[in-house]
N, CA and C atoms as an extended XYZ file, in Angstrom:
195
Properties=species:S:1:pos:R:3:atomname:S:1:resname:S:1:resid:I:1 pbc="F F F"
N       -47.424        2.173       -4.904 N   UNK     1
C       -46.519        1.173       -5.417 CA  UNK     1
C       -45.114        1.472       -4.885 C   UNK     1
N       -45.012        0.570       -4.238 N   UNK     2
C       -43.092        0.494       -3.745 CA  UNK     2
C       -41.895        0.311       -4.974 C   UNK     2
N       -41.475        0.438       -5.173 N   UNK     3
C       -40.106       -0.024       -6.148 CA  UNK     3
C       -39.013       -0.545       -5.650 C   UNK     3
N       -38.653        0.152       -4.567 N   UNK     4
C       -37.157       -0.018       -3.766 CA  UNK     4
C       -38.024       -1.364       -2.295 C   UNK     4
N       -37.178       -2.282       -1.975 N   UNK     5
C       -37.258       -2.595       -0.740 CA  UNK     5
C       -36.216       -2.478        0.348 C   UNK     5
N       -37.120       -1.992        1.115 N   UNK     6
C       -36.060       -1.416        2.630 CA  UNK     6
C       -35.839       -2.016        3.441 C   UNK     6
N       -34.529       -2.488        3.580 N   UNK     7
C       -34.252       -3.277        4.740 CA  UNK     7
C       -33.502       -2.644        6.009 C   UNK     7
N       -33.388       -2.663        6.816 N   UNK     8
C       -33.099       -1.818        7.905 CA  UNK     8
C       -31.848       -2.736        8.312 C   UNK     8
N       -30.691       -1.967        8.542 N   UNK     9
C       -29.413       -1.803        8.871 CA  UNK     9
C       -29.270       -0.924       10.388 C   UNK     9
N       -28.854       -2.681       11.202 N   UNK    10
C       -28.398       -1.678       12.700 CA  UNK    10
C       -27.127       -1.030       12.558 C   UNK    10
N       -26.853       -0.337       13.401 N   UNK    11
C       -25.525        0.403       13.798 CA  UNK    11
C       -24.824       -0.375       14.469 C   UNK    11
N       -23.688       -0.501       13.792 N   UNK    12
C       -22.810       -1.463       14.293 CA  UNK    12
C       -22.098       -1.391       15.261 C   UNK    12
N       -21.341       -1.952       16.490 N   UNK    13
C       -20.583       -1.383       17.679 CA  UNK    13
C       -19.171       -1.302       17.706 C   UNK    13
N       -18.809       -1.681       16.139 N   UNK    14
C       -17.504       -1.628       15.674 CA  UNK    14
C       -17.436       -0.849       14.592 C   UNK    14
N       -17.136        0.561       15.257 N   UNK    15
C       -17.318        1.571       14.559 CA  UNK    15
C       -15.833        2.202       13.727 C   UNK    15
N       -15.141        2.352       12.652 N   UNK    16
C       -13.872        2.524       12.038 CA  UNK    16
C       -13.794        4.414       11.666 C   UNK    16
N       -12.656        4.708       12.678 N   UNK    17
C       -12.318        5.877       12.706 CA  UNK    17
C       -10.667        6.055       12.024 C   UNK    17
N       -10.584        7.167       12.040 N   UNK    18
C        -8.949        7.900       11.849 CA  UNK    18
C        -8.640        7.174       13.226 C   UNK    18
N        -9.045        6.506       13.697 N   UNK    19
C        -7.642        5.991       15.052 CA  UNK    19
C        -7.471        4.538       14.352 C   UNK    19
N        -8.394        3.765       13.984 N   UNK    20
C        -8.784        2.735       13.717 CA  UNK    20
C        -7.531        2.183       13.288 C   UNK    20
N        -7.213        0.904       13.171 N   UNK    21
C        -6.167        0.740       12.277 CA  UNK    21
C        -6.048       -0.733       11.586 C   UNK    21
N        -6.086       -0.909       10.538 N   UNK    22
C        -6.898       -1.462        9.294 CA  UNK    22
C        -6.454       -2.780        8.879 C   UNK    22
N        -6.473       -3.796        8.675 N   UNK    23
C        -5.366       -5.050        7.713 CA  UNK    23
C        -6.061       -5.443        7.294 C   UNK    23
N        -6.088       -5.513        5.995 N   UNK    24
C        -6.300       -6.214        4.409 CA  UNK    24
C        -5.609       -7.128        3.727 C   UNK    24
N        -6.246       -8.448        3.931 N   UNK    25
C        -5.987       -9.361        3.503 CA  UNK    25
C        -6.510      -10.334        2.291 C   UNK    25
N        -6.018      -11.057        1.286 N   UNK    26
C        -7.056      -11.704        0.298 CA  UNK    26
C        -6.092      -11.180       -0.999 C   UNK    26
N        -7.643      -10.854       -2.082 N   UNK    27
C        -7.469      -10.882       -3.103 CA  UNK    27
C        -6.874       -9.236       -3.561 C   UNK    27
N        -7.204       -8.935       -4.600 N   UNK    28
C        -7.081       -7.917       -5.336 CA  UNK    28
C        -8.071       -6.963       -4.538 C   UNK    28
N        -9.264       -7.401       -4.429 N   UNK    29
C       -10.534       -6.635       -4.152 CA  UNK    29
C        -9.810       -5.403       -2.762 C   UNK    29
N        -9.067       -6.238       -1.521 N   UNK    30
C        -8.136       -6.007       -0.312 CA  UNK    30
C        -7.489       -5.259       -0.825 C   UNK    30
N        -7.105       -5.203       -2.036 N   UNK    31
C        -6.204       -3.978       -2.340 CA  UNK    31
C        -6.484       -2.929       -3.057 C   UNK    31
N        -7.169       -3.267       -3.501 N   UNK    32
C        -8.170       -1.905       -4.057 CA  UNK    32
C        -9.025       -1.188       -2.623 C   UNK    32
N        -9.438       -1.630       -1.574 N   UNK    33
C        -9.962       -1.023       -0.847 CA  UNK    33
C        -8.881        0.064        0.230 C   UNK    33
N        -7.722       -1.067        0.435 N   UNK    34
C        -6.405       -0.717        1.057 CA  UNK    34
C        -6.124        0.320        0.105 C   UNK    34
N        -6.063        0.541       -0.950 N   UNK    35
C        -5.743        2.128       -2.012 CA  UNK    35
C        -6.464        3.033       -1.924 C   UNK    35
N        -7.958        2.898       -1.355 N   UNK    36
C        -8.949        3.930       -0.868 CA  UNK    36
C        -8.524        4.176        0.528 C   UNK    36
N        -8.102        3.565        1.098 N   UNK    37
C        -8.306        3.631        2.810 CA  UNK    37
C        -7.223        4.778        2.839 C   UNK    37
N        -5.760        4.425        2.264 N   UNK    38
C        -4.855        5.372        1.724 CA  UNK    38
C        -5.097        6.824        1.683 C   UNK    38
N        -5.844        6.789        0.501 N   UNK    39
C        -6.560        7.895       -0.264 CA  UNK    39
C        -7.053        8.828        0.875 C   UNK    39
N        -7.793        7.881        1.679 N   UNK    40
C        -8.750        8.805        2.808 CA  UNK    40
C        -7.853        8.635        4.140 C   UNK    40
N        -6.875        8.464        4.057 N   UNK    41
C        -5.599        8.926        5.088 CA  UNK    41
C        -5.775        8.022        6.505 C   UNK    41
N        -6.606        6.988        6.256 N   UNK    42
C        -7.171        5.806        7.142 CA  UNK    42
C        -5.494        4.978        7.277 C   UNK    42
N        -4.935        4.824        8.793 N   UNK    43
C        -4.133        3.635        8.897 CA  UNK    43
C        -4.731        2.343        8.298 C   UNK    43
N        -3.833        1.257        7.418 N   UNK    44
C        -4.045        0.629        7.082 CA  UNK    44
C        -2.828       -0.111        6.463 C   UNK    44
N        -2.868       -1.528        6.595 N   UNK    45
C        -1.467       -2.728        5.616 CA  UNK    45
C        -2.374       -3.612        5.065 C   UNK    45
N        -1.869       -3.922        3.930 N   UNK    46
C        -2.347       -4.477        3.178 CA  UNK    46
C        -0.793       -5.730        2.520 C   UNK    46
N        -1.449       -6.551        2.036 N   UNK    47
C        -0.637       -7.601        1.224 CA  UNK    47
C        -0.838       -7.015       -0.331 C   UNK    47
N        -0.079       -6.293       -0.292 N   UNK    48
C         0.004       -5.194       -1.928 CA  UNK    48
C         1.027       -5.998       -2.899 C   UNK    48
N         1.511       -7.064       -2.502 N   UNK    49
C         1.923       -7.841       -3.791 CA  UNK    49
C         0.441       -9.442       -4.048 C   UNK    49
N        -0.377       -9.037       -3.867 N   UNK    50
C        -1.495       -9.929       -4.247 CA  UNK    50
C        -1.706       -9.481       -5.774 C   UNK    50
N        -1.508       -8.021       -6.069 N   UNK    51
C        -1.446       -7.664       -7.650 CA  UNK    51
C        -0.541       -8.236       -8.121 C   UNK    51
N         0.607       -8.605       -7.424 N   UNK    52
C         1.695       -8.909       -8.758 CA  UNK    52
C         1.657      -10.888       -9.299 C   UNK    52
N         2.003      -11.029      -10.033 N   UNK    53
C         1.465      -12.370      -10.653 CA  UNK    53
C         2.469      -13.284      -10.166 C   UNK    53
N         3.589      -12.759       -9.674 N   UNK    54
C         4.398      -13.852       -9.021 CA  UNK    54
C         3.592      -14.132       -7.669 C   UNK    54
N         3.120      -13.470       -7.016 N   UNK    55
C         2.769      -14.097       -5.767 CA  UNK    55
C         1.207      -14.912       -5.985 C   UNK    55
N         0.824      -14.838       -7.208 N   UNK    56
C        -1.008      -15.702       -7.397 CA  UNK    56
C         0.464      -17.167       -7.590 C   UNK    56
N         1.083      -16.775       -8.712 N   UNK    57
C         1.913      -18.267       -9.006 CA  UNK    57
C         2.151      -18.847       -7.734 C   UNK    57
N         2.505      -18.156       -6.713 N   UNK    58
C         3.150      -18.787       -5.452 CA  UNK    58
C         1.798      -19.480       -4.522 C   UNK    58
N         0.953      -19.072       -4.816 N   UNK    59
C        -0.572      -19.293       -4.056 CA  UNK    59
C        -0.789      -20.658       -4.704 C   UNK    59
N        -0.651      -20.272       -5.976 N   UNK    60
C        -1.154      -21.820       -6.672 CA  UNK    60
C        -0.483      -22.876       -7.049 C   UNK    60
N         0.739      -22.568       -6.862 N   UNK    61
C         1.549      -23.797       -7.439 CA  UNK    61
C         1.878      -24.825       -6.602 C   UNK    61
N         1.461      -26.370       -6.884 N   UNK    62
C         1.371      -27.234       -5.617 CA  UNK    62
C         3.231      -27.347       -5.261 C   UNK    62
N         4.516      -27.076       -5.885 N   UNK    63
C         5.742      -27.344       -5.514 CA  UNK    63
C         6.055      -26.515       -4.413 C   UNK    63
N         5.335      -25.377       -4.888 N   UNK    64
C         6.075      -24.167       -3.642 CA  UNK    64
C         4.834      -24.150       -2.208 C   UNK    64
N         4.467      -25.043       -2.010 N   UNK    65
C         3.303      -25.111       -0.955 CA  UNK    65
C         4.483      -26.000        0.260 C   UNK    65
């Protein structure tokens, strides 16, 4: 009896090293990963005011478009 199903994952040819260098864009999720990438001393920019609530207001509000 199986439990787990295995799907097979190629190796990708875009491979992300310490040279690599990173941009994160979007939501919150972009910045939570951009705070790991940090963490693990990975170059990386991120849009780090996506946390703050003035800039969702600025995303959504049809005046400031």
């Amino acid at each position: 009896m199986q439990f787990r199903t295995q799907i097979p994952i190629p190796k990708s040819k875009f491979q992300i090293d310490y040279t690599s260098k990173i941009l994160s864009l979007g939501s919150c999720f972009a910045v939570n990963i951009a705070e790991r990438l940090d963490y693990f001393k990975f170059q990386n920019s991120c849009n780090r005011s996506a946390k703050s609530p003035d800039f969702a207001f600025f995303l959504k509000h049809p005046l400031k478009m």
